[in-house]
N, C-alpha and C positions, 0 to 999 in steps of 0.2 A: 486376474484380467490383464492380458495383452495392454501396456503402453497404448501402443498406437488406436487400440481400438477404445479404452479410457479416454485417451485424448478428443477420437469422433463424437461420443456419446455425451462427453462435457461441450463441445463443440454445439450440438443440435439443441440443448437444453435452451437457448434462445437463438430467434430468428434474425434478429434486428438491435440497435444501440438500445443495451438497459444498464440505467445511471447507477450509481454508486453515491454520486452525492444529488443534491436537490432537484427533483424531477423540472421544478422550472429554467435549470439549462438545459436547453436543447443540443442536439450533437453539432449541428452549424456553431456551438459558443465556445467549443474546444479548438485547444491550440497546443499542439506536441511543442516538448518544452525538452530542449538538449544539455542535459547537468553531466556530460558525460567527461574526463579527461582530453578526449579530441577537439570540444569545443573551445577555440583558443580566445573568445571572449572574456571565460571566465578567470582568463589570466589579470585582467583587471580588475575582477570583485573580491570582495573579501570572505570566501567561503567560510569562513569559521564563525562569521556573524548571518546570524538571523534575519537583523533585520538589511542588509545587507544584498542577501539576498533574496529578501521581499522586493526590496526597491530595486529588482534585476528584473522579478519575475514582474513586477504593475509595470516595470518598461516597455516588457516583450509583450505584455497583455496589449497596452495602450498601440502600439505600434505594430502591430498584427489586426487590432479589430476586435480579441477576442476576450471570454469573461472567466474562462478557465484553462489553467495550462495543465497537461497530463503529458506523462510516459518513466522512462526509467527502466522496462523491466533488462537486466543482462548486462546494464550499464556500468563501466566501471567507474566509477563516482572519486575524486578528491576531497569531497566535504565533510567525508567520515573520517579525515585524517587529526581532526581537532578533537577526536576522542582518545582518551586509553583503551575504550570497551571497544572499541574496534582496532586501531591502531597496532602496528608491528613493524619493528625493526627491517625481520625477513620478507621483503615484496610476497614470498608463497605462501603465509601467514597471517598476511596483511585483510582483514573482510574487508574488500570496497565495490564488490560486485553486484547488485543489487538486483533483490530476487521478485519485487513484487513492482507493482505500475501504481506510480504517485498520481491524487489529482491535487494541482495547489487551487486554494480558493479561499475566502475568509472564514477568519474564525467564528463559531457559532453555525458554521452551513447542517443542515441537516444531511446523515447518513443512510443510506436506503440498501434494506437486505435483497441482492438481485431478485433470488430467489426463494422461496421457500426453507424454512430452516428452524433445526432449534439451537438454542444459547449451550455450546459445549463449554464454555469455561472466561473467564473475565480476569484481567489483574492488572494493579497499577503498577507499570515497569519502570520506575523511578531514573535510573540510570541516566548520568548527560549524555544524549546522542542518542536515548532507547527510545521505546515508544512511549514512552508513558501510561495512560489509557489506554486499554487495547481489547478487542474483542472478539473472538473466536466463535463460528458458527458453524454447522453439523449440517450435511444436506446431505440427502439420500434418498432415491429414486431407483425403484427396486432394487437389486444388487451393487449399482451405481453408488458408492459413499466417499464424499471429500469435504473439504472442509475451506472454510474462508476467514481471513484475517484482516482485523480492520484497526488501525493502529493511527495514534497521535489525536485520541478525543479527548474532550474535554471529563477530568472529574468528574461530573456531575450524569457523566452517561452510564454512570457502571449503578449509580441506585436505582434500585428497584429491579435489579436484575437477577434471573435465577435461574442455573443451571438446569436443562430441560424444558426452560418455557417456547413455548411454540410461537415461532416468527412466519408473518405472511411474506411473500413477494413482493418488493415493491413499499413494504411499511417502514417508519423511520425507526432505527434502531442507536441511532445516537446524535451526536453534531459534533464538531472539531474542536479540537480544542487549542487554547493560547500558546506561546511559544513558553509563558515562564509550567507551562503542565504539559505539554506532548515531548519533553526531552530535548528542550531547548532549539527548535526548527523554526522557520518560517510557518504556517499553518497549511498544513494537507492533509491527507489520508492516503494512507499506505494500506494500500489492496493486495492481496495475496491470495494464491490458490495452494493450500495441500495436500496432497492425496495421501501421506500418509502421518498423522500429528503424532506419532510415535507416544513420548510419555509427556509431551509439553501442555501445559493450562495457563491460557492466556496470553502465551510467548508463544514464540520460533521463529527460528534465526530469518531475518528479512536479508541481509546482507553475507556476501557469501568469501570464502579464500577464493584463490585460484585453485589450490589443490583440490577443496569439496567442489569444486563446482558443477560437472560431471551428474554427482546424484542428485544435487537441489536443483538441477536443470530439469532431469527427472521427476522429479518428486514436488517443482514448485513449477506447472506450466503456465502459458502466457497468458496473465490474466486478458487478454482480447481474446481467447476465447470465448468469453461469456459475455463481455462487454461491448464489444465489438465499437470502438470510438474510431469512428471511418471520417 
């Protein structure tokens, strides 16, 4: 299947804002939230703490109005520089580009399968800076198949989980998890679209070089495709 026409067909599968996390935010309670290198605020936070930059994000919440901040996706991010599992010497080696669209909100919020789907695969990515909790779901609609990635839950959402079980639209499929269990963050959920999960279970790469970025632009598209946070 043609790219571009992948792209329209992923596009159509929703009309309107469909949540990711607890259906009692409405789209009015979001608020794009700028983690990127450009933004020269974050010259004064301390990105390599957590909690840090929580009390950045309950700022921007409080002083906007709003109850959720989201974005990220393309971003080139500074905060993944406090890892080794990201980190590098050579800037073109370096992951800090970031493939999927964060929403920040508290821990414990409940996680909501946009669509339709079953459980392709679950693992706890232990890693400082990884996802932790993380959970991979299969969607396909006639010849239509891609996949979605939901990262930084809580422990406690990967039991009673089982490879093939069928998830509806709209149903909760986990809640977020603490900073000392999603890989040492603030508390969000890393959303992810991919169209092709190669041989990965439970993982793939959220964060990208310069060099790959080309094909995971490809191969990871805008999660507002399907979300549509207007």
């Amino acid at each position: 299947m043609k790219h571009e026409v992948f792209l329209e067909r992923l596009a159509k599968l929703t009309t309107t804002f469909t949540p990711v996390v607890d259906a009692a935010y409405e789209v009015d309670a979001y608020r794009f939230l700028d983690l990127s290198v450009t933004n020269t605020i974050l010259e004064e936070v301390d990105t390599a703490s957590a909690e840090a930059i929580q009390v950045y994000i309950n700022t921007f919440l409080a002083k906007t109005g709003g109850q959720v901040a989201y974005g990220g996706y393309l971003e080139k991010r500074s905060i993944y520089d406090r890892s080794i599992y990201f980190n590098n010497a050579n800037p073109d080696l370096k992951r800090n580009i970031h493939l999927g669209l964060d929403v920040w909100c508290a821990a414990g919020t409940a996680i909501l399968a946009p669509l339709a789907s079953v459980v392709h695969s679950f693992k706890d990515n232990r890693n400082y800076g990884d996802y932790g909790p993380c959970i991979v779901l299969k969607h396909q609609f006639d010849d239509l198949v891609f996949y979605t990635l939901y990262g930084h839950l809580s422990r406690k959402s990967l039991n009673g989980l089982s490879v093939g079980q069928e998830i509806k639209a709209g149903a909760v499929i986990a809640n977020l998890g603490e900073s000392h269990e999603n890989g040492e963050y603030s508390p969000h959920l890393h959303f992810q679209i991919i169209k092709d999960i190669q041989d990965f279970k439970g993982d793939y790469p959220g964060v990208s070089t310069k060099a790959n970025l080309e094909f995971f632009k490809e191969n990871c598209p805008d999660p507002q495709l399907l979300l549509k946070i207007i």
